[in-house]
LUMBATOR-263083 format. One record per residue: residue in one letter; x, y negated, z negated of N, C-alpha, C in turn; residue number from 1. Coordinates in steps of 0.001 Angstrom, whole numbers, plus 524288, in hexadecimal, padded with zeros to 5 digits. Example, Ala and Ser with C-alpha at 12.3 -4.5 7.8 and 13.67 -1.06 7.14 Angstrom:
residues 2
+----+--------+---------+-------+---------+----------+-------+--------+---------+-------+-----+
| aa | n_east | n_north |  n_up | ca_east | ca_north | ca_up | c_east | c_north |  c_up |   i |
+----+--------+---------+-------+---------+----------+-------+--------+---------+-------+-----+
|  a |  83386 |   8163A | 7E188 |   8300C |    81194 | 7E188 |  83390 |   80CE4 | 7E188 |   1 |
|  s |  83232 |   808CA | 7E458 |   83566 |    80424 | 7E41C |  83264 |   7FFE2 | 7E142 |   2 |
+----+--------+---------+-------+---------+----------+-------+--------+---------+-------+-----+
end
This chain:
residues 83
+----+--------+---------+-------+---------+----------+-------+--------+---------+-------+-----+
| aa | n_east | n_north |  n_up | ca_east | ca_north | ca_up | c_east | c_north |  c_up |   i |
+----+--------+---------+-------+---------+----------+-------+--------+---------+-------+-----+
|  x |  54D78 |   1FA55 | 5A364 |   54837 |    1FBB5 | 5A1F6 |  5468F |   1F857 | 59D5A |   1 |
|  x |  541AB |   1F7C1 | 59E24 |   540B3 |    1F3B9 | 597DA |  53C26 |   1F6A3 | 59767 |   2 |
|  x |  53963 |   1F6AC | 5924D |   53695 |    1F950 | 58ED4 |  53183 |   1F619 | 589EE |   3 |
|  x |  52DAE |   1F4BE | 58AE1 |   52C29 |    1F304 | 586C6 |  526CF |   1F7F1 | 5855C |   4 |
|  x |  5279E |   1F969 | 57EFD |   5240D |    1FC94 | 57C13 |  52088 |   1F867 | 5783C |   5 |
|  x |  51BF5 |   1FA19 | 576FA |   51888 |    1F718 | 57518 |  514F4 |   1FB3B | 571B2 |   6 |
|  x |  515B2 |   1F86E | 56C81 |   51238 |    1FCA6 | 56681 |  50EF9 |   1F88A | 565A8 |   7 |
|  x |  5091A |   1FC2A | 5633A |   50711 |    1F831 | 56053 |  50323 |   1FD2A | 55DBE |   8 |
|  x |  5035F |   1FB16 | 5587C |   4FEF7 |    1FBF2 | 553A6 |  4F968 |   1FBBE | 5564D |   9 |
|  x |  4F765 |   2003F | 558A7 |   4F14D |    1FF66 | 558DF |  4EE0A |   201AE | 554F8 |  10 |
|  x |  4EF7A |   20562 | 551FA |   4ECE5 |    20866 | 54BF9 |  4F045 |   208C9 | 54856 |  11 |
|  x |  4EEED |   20978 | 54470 |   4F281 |    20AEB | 54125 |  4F497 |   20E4C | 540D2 |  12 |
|  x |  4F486 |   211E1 | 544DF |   4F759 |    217A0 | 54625 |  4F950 |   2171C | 54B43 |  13 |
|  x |  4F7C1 |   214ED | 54EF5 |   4F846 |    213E3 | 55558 |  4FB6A |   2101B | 55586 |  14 |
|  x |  4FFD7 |   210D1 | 557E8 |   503B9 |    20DE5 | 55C7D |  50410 |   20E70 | 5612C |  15 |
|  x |  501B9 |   209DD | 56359 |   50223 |    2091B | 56A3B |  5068E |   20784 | 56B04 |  16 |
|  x |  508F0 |   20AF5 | 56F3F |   50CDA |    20998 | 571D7 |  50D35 |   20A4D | 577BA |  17 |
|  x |  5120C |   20735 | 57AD2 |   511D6 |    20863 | 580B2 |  516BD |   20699 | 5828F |  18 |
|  x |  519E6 |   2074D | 5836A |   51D75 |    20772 | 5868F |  51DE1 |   20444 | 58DC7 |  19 |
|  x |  52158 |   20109 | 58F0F |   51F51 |    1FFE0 | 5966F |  52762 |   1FFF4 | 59658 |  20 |
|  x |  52827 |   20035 | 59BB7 |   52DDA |    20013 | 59C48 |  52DF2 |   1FC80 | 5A28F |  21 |
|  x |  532DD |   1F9D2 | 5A525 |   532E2 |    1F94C | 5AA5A |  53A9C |   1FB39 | 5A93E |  22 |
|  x |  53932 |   1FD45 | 5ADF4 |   53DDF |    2016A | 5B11F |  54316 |   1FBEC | 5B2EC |  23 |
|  x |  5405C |   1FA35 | 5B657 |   541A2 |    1F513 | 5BA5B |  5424E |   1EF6D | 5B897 |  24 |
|  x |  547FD |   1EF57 | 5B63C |   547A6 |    1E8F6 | 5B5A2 |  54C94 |   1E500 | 5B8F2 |  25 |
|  x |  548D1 |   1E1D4 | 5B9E7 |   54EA8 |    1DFE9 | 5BBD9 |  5511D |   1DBB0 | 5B907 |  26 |
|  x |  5573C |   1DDD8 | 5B9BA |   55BC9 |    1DA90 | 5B650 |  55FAA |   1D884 | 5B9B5 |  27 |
|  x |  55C4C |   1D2F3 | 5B8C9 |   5606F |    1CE38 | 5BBB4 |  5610E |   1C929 | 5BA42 |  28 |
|  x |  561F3 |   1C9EF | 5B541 |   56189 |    1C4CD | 5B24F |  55D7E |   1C18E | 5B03B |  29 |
|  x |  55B97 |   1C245 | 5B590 |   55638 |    1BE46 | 5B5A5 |  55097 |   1C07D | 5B0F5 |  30 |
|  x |  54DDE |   1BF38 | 5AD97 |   5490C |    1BF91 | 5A9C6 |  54582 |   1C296 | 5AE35 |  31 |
|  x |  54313 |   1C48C | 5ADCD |   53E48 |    1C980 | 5AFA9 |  53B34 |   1C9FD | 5ABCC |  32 |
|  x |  53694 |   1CA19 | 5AC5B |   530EB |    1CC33 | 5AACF |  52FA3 |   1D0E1 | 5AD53 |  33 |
|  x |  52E17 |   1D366 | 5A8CB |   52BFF |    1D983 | 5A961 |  526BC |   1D9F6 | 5A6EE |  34 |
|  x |  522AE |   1DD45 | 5A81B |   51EE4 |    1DEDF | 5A5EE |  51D1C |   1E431 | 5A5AB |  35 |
|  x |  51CD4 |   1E5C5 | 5A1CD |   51BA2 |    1EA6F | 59FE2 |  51738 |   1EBB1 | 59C63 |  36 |
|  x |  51349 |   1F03A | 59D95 |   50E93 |    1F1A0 | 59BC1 |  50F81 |   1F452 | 598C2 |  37 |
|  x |  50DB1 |   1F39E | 59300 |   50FCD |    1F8BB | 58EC2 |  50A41 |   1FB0E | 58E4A |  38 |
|  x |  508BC |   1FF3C | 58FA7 |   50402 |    20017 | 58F48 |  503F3 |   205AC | 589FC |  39 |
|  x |  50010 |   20735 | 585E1 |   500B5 |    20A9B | 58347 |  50500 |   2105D | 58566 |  40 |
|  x |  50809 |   213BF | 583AD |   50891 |    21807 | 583D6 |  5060F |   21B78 | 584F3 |  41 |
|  x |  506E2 |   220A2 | 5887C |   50320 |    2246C | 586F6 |  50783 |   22952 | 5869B |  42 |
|  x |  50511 |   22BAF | 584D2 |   50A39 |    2308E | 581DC |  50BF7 |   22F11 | 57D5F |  43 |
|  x |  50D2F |   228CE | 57CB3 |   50E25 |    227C5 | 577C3 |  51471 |   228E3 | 57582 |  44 |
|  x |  515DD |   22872 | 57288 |   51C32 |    22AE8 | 56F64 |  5197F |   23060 | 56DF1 |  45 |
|  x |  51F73 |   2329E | 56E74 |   51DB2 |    236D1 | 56B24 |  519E3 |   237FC | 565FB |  46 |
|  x |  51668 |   23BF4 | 5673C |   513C0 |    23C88 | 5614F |  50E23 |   2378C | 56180 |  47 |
|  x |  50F5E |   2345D | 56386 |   509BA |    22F7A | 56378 |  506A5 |   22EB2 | 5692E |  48 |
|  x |  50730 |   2336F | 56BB2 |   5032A |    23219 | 56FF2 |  501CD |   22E17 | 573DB |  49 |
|  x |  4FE65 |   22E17 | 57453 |   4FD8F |    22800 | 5775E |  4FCE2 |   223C2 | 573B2 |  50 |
|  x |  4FC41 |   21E85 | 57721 |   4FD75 |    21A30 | 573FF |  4F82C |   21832 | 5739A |  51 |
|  x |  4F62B |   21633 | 56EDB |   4F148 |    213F6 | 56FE8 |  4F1A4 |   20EC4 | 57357 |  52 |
|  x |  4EDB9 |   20B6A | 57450 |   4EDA5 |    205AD | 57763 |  4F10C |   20267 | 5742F |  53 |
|  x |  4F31D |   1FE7B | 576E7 |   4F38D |    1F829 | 5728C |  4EF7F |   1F5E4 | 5728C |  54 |
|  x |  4EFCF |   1F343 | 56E03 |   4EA6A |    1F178 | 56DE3 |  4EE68 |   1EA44 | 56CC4 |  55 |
|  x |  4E9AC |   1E618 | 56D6E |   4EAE7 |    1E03F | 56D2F |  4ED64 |   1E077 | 5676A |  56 |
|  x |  4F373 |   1DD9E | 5677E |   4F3CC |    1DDC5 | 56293 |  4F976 |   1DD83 | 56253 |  57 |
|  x |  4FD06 |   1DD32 | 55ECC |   5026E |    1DE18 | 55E54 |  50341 |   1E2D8 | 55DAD |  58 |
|  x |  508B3 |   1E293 | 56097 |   50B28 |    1E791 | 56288 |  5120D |   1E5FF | 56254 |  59 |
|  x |  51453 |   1EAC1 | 56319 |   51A46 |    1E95F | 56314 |  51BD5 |   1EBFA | 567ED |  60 |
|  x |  52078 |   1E8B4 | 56920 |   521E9 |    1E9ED | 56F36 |  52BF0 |   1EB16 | 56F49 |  61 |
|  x |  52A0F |   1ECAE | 5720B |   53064 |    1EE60 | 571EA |  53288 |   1EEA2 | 5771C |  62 |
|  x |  53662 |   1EC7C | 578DB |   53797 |    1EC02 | 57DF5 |  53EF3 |   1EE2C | 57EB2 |  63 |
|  x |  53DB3 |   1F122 | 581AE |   54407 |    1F2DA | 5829E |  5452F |   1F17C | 58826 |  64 |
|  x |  54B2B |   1EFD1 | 58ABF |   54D97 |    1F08F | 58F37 |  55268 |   1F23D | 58EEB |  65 |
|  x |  55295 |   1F603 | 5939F |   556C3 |    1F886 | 593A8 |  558D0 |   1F876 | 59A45 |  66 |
|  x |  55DCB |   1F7D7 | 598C1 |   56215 |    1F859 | 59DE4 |  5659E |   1FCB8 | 59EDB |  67 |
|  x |  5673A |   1FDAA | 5A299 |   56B78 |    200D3 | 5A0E7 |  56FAD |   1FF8D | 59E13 |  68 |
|  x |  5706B |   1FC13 | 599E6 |   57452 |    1FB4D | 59924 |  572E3 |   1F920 | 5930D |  69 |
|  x |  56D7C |   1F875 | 591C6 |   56CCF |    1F7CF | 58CFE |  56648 |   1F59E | 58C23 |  70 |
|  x |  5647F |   1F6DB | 58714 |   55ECD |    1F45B | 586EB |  55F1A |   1F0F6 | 582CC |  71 |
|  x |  55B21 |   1EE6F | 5828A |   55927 |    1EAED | 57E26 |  553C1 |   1EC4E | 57BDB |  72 |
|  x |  5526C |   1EBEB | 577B2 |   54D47 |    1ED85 | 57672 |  54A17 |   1E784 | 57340 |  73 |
|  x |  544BF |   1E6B1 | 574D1 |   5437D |    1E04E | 57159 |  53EC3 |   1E379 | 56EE3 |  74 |
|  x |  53F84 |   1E19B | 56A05 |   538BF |    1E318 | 566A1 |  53BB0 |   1E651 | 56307 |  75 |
|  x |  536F6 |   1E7F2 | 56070 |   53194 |    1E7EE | 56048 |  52F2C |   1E37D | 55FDD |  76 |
|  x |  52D33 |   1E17A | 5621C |   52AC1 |    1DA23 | 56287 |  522A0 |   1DB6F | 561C3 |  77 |
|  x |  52221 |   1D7AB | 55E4D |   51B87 |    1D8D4 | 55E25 |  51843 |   1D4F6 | 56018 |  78 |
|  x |  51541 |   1D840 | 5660C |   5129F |    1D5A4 | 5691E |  50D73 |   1D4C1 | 56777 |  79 |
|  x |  50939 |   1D433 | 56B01 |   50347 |    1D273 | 56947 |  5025F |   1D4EF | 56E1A |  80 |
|  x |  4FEBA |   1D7A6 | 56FE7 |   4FD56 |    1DB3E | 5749F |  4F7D1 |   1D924 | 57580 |  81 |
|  x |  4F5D2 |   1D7FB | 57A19 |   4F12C |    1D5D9 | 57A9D |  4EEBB |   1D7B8 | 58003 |  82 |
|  x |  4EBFD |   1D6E1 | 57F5F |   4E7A3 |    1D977 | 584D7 |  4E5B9 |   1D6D1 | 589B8 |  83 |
+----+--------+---------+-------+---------+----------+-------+--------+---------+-------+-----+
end
């Protein structure tokens, strides 16, 4: 399974966030491209509700994969989000 979550500062009180995952990868040596839609939250984390929008702008991104047999995690890395 691999995992990328995505925060970003839209107020000075508000953090957008969103979460995307894929189930299905295949492992055969060979490099693969994946694409994944992180679109806002709704429900939110505990206690913060839904997520407001991202808006154009920098944001931080975090990417995990996991096997059965072990994960790796890359980030927090700071992207530029654009429309």
């Amino acid at each position: 399974m691999a995992s990328v979550t995505i925060r970003q500062v839209v107020a000075r009180n508000r953090i957008a966030h969103g979460t995307a995952s894929i189930n299905t990868l295949t492992c055969d040596g060979a490099p693969h491209d994946y694409t994944l839609n992180v679109f806002p939250d709704t429900g939110g984390f505990p206690g913060t509700g839904d997520s407001p929008p991202f808006k154009t702008g920098n944001a931080v991104i975090t990417a995990q994969l996991s096997t059965g047999f072990d994960s790796v995690t890359a980030g927090p890395q700071t992207i530029r989000l654009t429309r």
